[in-house]
C-alpha positions in Angstrom: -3.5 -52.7 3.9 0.3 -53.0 2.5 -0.5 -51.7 -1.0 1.0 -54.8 -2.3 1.2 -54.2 -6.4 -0.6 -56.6 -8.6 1.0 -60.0 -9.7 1.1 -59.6 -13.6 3.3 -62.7 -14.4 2.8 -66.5 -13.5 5.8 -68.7 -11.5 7.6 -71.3 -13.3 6.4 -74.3 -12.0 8.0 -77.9 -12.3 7.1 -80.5 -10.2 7.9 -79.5 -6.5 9.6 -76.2 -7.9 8.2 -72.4 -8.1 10.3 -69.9 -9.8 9.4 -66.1 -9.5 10.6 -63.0 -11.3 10.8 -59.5 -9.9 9.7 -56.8 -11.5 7.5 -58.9 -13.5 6.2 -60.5 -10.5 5.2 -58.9 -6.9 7.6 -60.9 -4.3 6.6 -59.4 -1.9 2.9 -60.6 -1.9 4.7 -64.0 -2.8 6.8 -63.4 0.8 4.3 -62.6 2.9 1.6 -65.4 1.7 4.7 -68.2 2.0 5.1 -66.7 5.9 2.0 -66.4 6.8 1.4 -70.4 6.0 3.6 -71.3 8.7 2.3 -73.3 11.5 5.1 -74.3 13.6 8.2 -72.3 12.5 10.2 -70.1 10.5 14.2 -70.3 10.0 15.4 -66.9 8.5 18.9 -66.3 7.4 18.9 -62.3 5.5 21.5 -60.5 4.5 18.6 -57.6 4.4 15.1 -57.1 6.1 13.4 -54.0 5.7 10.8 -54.8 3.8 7.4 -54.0 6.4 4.8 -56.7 4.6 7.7 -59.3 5.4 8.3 -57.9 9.0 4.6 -57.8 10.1 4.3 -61.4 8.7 7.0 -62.4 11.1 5.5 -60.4 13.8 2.4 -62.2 13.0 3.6 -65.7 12.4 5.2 -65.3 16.2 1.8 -63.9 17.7 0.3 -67.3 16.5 2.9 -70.0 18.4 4.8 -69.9 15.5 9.0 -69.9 16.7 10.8 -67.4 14.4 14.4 -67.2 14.5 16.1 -64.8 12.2 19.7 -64.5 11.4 21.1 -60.9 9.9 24.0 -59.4 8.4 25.8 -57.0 10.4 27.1 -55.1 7.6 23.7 -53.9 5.9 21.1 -51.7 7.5 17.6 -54.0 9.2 14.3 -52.2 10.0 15.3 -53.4 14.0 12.8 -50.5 15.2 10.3 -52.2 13.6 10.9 -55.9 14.2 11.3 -54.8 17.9 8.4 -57.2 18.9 10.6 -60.1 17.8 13.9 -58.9 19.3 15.1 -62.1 20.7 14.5 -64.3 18.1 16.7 -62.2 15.9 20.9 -62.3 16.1 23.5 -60.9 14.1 26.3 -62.2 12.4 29.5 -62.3 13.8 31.7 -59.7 11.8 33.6 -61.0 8.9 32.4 -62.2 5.5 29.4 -61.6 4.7 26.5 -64.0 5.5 24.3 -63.1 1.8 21.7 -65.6 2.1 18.3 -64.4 1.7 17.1 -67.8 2.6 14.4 -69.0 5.0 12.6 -72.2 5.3 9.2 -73.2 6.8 7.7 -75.9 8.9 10.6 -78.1 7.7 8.5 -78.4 4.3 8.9 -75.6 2.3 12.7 -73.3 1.9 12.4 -70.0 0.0 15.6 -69.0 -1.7 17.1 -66.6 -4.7 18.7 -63.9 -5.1 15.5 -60.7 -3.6 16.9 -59.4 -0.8 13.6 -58.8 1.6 13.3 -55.4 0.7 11.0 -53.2 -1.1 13.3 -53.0 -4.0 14.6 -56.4 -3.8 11.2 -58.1 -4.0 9.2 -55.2 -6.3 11.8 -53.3 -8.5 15.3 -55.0 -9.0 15.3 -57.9 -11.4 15.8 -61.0 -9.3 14.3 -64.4 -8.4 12.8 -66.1 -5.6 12.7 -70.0 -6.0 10.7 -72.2 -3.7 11.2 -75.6 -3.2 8.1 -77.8 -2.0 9.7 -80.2 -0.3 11.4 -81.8 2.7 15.1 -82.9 1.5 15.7 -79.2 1.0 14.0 -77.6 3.9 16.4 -80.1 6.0 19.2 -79.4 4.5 19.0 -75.7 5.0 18.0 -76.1 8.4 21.0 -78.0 9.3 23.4 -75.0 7.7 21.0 -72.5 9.6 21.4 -74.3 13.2 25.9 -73.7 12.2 25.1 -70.1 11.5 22.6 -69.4 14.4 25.2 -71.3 16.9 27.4 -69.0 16.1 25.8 -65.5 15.8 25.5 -63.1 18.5 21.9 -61.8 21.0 20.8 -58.5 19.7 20.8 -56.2 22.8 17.5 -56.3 24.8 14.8 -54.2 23.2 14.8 -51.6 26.4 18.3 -50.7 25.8 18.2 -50.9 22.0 15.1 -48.8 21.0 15.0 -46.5 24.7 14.5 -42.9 23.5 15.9 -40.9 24.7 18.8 -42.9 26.3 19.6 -43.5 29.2 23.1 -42.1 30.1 25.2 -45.0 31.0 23.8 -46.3 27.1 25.7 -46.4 24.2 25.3 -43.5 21.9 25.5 -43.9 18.2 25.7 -41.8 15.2 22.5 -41.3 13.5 25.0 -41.9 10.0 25.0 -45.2 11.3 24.0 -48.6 9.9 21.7 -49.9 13.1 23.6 -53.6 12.3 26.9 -52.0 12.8 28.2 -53.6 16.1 31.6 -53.1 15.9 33.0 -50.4 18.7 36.6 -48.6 17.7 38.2 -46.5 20.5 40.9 -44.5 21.2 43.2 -46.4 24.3 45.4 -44.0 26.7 48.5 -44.2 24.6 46.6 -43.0 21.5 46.2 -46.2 20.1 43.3 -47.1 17.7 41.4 -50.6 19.1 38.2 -51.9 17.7 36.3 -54.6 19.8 34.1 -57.1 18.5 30.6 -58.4 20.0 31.2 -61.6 22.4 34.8 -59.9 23.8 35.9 -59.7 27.1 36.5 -56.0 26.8 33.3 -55.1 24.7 30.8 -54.5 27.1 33.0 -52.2 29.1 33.8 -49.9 26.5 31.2 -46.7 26.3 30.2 -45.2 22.8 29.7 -41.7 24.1 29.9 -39.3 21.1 33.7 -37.8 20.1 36.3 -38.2 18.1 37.9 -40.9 19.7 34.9 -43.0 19.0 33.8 -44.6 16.1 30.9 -47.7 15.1 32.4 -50.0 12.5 30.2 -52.3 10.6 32.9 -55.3 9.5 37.0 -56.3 10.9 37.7 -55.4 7.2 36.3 -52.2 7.4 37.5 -50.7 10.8 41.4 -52.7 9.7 40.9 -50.6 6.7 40.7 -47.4 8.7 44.0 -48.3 11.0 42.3 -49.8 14.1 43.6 -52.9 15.2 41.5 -55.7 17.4 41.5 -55.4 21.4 43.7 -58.3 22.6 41.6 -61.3 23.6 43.9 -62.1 27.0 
């Protein structure tokens, strides 16, 4: 049971067209019954998932054959503990502006878009809209600008080294303050210099998060520029 509230509005319907309003409707319940229709696959680009109906219907749609990719945001928080199941059909975003689709379409038939972010109060208290269009031409069209973003985006970490608790000691440590889609490392070099690295650099694998000052998670370039770190040479 998800304790899904009841639907007290009808959609906007025209043709191959649905149109749904949050708070007036439940998007959620409209979310999870979309998803759980899928019979071959699901493409998923979110600026935010945390919403746990949503989640276990991806957890679900994958259990049946169904392949789930899922492209997020680095800069918001994502319930990764939770979609842990699913780990690598998920990647994040490369650092820089943000990807704000909340956008996902099925079985090459069906694409769900608006403005809900896939969370609780996205799809049950903010006023928003979730539109979904019935039919191919759009479906295609998102998938083709999905495929540019997924090319693109980076391998969450394995789920053993992600979620292990406690850590091993050779593992990354991070701040509990921390947004779990914050990727970006900043650390201090020998000559006091401030140097962030980003996912997908030579020298970002080598550098260890151990806690201390001289170490800090940033979440965008903008953000950890903003601070006075500079990017690690890429030669």
């Amino acid at each position: 049971m998800h304790g899904f509230l009841a639907v007290c509005a009808a959609p906007a319907r025209a043709g191959d067209v649905e149109i749904h309003y949050a708070p007036a409707e439940n998007l959620e319940r409209v979310d999870f019954d979309l998803l759980r229709s899928a019979h071959t696959k699901i493409d998923m680009a979110a600026y935010s998932l945390t919403d746990w109906p949503v989640i276990d219907a991806l957890i679900d749609a994958h259990r049946r054959g169904v392949v789930v990719r899922i492209v997020l945001d680095p800069s918001q928080q994502h319930a990764l503990d939770r979609l842990r199941e699913i780990t690598g059909s998920i990647r994040m975003k490369a650092p820089g502006p943000y990807m704000h689709l909340k956008s996902y379409a099925i079985d090459g038939r069906i694409l769900r878009s608006g403005s809900a972010n896939l969370s609780a109060s996205g799809l049950k208290q903010q006023d928003n809209d979730l539109v979904i269009l019935r039919e191919s031409t759009s479906a295609h069209a998102f998938e083709a600008r999905f495929e540019q973003i997924w090319a693109g985006a980076h391998p969450l970490p394995a789920p053993g080294n992600q979620f292990a608790n406690p850590a091993p000691a050779s593992a990354p440590k991070r701040d509990n303050s921390v947004a779990a889609g914050c990727l970006i490392k900043g650390n201090v070099s020998r000559n006091g210099e401030r140097i962030y690295h980003v996912p997908g650099d030579r020298t970002y694998d080598r550098v260890r998060m151990d806690k201390g000052p001289d170490k800090r998670w940033f979440c965008t370039e903008e953000q950890a520029v903003a601070a006075g770190w500079r990017k690690a040479s890429s030669w």
